[in-house]
C-alpha positions in Angstrom: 0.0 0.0 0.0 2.8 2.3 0.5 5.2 1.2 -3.0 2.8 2.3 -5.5 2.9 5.7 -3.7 6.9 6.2 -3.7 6.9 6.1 -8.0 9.9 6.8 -9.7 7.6 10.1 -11.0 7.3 10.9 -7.2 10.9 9.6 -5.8 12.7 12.5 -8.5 9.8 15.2 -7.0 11.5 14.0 -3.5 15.3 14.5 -4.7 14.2 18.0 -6.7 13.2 19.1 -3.1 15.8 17.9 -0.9 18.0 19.8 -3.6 16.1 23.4 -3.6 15.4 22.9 0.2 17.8 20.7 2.2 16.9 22.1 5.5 14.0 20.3 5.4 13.6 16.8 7.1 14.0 13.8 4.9 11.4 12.5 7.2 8.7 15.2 6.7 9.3 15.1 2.8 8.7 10.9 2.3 5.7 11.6 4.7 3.7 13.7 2.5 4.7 12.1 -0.7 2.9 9.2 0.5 0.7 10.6 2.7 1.1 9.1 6.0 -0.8 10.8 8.0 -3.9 8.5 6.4 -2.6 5.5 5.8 -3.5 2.5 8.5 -1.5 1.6 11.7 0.2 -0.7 10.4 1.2 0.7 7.1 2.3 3.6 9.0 4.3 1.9 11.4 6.0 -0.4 8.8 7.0 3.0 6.7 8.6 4.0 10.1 10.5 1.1 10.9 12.2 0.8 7.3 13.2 4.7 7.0 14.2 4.3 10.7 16.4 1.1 9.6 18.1 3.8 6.7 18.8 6.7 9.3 15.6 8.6 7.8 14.4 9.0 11.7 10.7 10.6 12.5 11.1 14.4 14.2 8.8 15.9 16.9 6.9 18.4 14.7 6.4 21.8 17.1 5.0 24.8 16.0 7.1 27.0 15.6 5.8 30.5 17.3 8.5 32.9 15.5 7.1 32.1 12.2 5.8 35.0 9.9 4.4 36.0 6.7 4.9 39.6 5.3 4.2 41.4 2.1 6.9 43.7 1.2 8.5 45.3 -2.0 6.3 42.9 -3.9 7.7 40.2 -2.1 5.6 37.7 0.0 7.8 36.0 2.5 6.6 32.7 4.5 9.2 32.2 7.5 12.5 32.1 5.2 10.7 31.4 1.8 10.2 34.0 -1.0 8.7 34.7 -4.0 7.3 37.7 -5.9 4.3 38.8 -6.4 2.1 38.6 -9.6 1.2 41.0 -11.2 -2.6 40.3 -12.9 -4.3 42.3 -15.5 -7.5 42.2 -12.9 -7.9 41.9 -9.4 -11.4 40.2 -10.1 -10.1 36.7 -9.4 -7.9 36.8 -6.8 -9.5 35.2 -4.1 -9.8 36.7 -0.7 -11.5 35.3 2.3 -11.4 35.7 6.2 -8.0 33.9 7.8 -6.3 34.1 10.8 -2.8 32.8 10.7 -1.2 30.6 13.2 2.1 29.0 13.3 1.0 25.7 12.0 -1.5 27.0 9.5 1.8 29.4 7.7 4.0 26.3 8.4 2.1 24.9 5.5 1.9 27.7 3.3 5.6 28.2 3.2 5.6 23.9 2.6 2.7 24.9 -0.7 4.5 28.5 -1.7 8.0 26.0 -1.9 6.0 24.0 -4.4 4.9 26.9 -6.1 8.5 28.0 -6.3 9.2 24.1 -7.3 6.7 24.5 -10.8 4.5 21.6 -8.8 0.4 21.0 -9.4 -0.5 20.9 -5.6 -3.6 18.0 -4.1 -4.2 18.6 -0.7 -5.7 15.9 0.6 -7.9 15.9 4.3 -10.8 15.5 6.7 -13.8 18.1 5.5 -13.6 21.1 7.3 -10.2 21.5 8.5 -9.9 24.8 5.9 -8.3 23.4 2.6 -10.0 26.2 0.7 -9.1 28.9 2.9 -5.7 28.4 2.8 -5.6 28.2 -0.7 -7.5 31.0 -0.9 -5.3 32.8 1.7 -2.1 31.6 -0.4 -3.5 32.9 -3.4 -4.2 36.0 -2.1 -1.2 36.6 -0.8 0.6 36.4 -4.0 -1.8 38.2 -6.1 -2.8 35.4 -8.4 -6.3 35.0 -9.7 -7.5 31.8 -9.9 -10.6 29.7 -11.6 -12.6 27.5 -9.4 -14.5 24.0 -10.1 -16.1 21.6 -8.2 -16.4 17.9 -8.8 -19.6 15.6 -8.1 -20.8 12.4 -9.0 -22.4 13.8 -12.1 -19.5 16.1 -13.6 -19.3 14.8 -17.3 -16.3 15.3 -19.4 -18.6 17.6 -21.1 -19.5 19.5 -18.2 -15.8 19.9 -17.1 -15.0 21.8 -20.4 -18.0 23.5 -21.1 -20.4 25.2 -19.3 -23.9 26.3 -20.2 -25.3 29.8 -19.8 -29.0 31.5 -21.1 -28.5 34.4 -23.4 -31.1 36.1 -24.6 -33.4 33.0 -24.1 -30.5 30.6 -26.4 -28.5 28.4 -24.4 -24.8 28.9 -25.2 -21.6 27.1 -24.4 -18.8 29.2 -23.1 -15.2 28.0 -21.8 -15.1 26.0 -18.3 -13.0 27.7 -15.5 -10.4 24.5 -16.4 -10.2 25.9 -20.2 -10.0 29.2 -19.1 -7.5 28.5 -16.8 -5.2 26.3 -19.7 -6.1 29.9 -21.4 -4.9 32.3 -19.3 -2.5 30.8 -17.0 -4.7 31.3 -14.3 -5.1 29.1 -11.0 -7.5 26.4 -11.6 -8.4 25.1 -8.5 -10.2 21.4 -8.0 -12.2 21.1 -5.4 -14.5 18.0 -4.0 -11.9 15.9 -6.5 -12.4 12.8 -5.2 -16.1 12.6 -6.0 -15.9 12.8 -9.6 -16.3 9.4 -11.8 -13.0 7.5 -12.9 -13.6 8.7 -16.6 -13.6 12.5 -15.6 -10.3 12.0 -13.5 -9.1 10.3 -16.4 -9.0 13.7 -18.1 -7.1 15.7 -15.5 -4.3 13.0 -15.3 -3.8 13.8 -19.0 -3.9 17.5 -18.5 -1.3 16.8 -15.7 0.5 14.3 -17.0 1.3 15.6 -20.0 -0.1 18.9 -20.9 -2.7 17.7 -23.7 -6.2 17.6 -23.5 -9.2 16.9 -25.9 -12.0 19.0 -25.7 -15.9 17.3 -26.0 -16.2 20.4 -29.1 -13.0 19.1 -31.0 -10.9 21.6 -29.7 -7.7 20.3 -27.7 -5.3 21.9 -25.5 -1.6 21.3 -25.9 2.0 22.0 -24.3 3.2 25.9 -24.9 6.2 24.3 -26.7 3.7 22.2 -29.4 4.7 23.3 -33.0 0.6 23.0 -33.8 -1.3 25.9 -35.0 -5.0 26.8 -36.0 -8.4 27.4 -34.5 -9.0 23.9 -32.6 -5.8 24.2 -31.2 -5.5 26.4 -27.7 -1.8 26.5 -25.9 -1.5 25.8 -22.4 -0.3 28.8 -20.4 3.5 28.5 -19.2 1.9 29.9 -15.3 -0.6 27.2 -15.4 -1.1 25.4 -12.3 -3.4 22.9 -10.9 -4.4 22.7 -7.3 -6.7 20.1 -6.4 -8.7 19.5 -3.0 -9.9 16.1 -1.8 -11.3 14.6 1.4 -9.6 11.1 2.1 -10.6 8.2 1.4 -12.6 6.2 3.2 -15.8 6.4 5.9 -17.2 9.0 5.7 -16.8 10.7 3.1 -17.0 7.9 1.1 -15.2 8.9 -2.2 -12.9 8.0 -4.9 -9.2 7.3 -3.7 -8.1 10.3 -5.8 -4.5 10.1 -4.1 -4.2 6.6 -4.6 -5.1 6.7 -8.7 -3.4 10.1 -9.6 -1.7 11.0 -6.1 2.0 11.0 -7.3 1.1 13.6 -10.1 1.2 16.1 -7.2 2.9 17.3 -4.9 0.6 16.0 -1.5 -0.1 17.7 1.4 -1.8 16.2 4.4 -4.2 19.1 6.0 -5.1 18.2 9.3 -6.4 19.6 12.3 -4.4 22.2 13.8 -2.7 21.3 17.1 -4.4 22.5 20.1 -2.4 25.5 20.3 -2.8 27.1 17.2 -6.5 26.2 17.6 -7.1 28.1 20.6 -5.0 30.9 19.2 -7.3 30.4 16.3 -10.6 30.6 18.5 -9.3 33.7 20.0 -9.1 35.9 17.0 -13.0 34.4 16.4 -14.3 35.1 19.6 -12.4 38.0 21.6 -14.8 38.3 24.0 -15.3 34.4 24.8 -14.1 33.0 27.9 -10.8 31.5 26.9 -11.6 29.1 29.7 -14.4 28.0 27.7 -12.4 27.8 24.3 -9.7 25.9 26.4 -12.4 22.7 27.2 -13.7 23.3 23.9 -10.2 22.5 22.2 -9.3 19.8 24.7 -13.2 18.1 23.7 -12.7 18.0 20.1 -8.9 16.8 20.4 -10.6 14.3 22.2 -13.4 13.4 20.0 -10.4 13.2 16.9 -8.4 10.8 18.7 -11.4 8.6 19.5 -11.9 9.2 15.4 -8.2 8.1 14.6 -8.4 5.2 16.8 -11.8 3.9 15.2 -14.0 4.3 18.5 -16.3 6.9 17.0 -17.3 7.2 13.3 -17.0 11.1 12.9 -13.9 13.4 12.2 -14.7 16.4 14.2 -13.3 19.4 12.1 -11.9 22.8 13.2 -15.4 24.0 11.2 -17.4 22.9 13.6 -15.6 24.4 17.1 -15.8 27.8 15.2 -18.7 27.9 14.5 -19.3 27.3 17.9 -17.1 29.7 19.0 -18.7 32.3 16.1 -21.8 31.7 17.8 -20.7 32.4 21.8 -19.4 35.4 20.1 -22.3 36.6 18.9 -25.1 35.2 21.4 -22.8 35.4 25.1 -25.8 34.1 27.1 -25.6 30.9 25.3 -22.5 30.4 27.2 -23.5 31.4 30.2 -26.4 29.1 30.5 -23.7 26.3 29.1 -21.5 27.4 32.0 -24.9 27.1 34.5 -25.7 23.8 33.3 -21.9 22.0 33.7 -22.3 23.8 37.5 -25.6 21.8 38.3 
């Protein structure tokens, strides 16, 4: 379960990094490549044992609180990784979206924006509702790049993923998807709800991936920059092109396609997980100023709880860091709720 992750596609992605950014644990780079933080107990501790056998030993991962992310001379910096700023004809696209950042949740944009740097398509990969859009949204922001957004289902069709329908004047018309436009324009294009599309529609984004060619359901098809084929059909895929791709994991609940385990080393993979208590309540505070941070305390401690019990198989639930703010949003905005909680665990 763990060898047809570690490809030979995805073993030169590990050795391009480990080149560019050597600092960076061994450990923490095989990890996400194959996604360990999802596979099963035993899988996991058998990927352990055999880095451990080679010298590749497992680091405590800590927050770290000095980290920072700052915009300046059209520069954004993500604790001591850089890159400049684009520079878009309109603002239109570029996402933006309430964040708070915490140590862990810039930890993992610096991890994305080294990609970025790296010329990788990104798949982050977690639990619904620990905030993979935001941070995309919050990465994307940051560096000024617009972006075109599509969301899979059971039903998306080929069709559907290249074309969309609109009314004009009473006569339906077919314009560009956000994928073509993206190919187009050299734009974002960001995948969200991946793994619940059919096999056939995945299919089609591996080739786009893969190798930069795509057939359109109207004839048309999309090839590399670098192609030496001209005309009307024919549309060039944008040099800044870039796929990002969100997907639960697999598995009860969610009950999805294993995107990851059919397309995953494509990608460069991040595991988004819950933050770590700390960040959380730092989180919570920022949401809820004028909560009782004893109450955000047990409410952190109850839902670390309840995803333990979830790793470990005991419940059936992932609690998500979606859920505790919006608890948290609503103390904030009705305070008598928590007072009467408060009277209640007193009796």
């Amino acid at each position: 379960s763990i060898s047809t992750s570690l490809s030979t596609r995805q073993l030169i992605r590990v050795a391009r990094r480990l080149q560019q950014f050597p600092d960076e644990p061994t450990y923490s780079v095989i990890s996400k490549a194959c996604l360990s933080r999802f596979l099963p107990s035993l899988a996991r501790d058998t990927l352990d044992k055999v880095l451990d056998r080679f010298g590749i030993q497992k680091e405590a991962v800590l927050d770290n609180p000095d980290i920072k992310c700052t915009v300046e001379n059209n520069m954004l910096t993500i604790g001591e990784t850089s890159a400049a700023l684009y520079n878009p004809e309109t603002r239109g696209k570029v996402p933006e979206t309430l964040f708070y950042d915490t140590p862990q949740n810039l930890a993992v944009m610096e991890s994305m924006l080294q990609d970025f740097l790296l010329g990788e398509h990104l798949l982050l990969v977690g639990n619904q509702g620990v905030g993979k859009n935001k941070l995309i949204d919050r990465l994307l922001n940051l560096l000024n790049k617009p972006r075109e957004y599509i969301q899979l289902n059971r039903d998306t069709t080929v069709q559907t993923l290249t074309l969309q329908p609109s009314v004009r004047e009473g006569v339906i018309v077919y314009d560009d998807s956000p994928l073509v436009q993206a190919a187009r324009s050299g734009n974002i294009l960001v995948i969200d709800e991946a793994d619940k599309a059919p096999t056939n529609v995945t299919t089609i984004i591996k080739s786009l991936v893969e190798s930069g060619e795509m057939i359109l359901s109207d004839g048309r098809r999309i090839v590399p920059v670098n192609s030496p084929e001209e005309g009307e059909s024919i549309i060039k895929l944008h040099p800044d092109f870039r796929v990002i791709v969100l997907a639960n994991r697999p598995g009860f609940p969610f009950l999805g396609n294993d995107f990851f385990g059919s397309l995953g080393d494509l990608f460069s993979c991040h595991a988004i997980d819950n933050p770590s208590m700390d960040s959380e309540l730092a989180m919570l505070k920022q949401y809820g100023p004028n909560v009782s941070e004893d109450v955000m305390r047990r409410l952190v401690k109850t839902f670390s709880e309840l995803r333990t019990m979830a790793d470990e198989g005991q419940i059936q639930y992932p609690y998500s860091t979606r859920e505790v703010v919006n608890i948290v949003k609503h103390l904030e905005k009705f305070p008598r709720s928590e007072e009467h909680t408060s009277e209640l665990q007193s009796r």
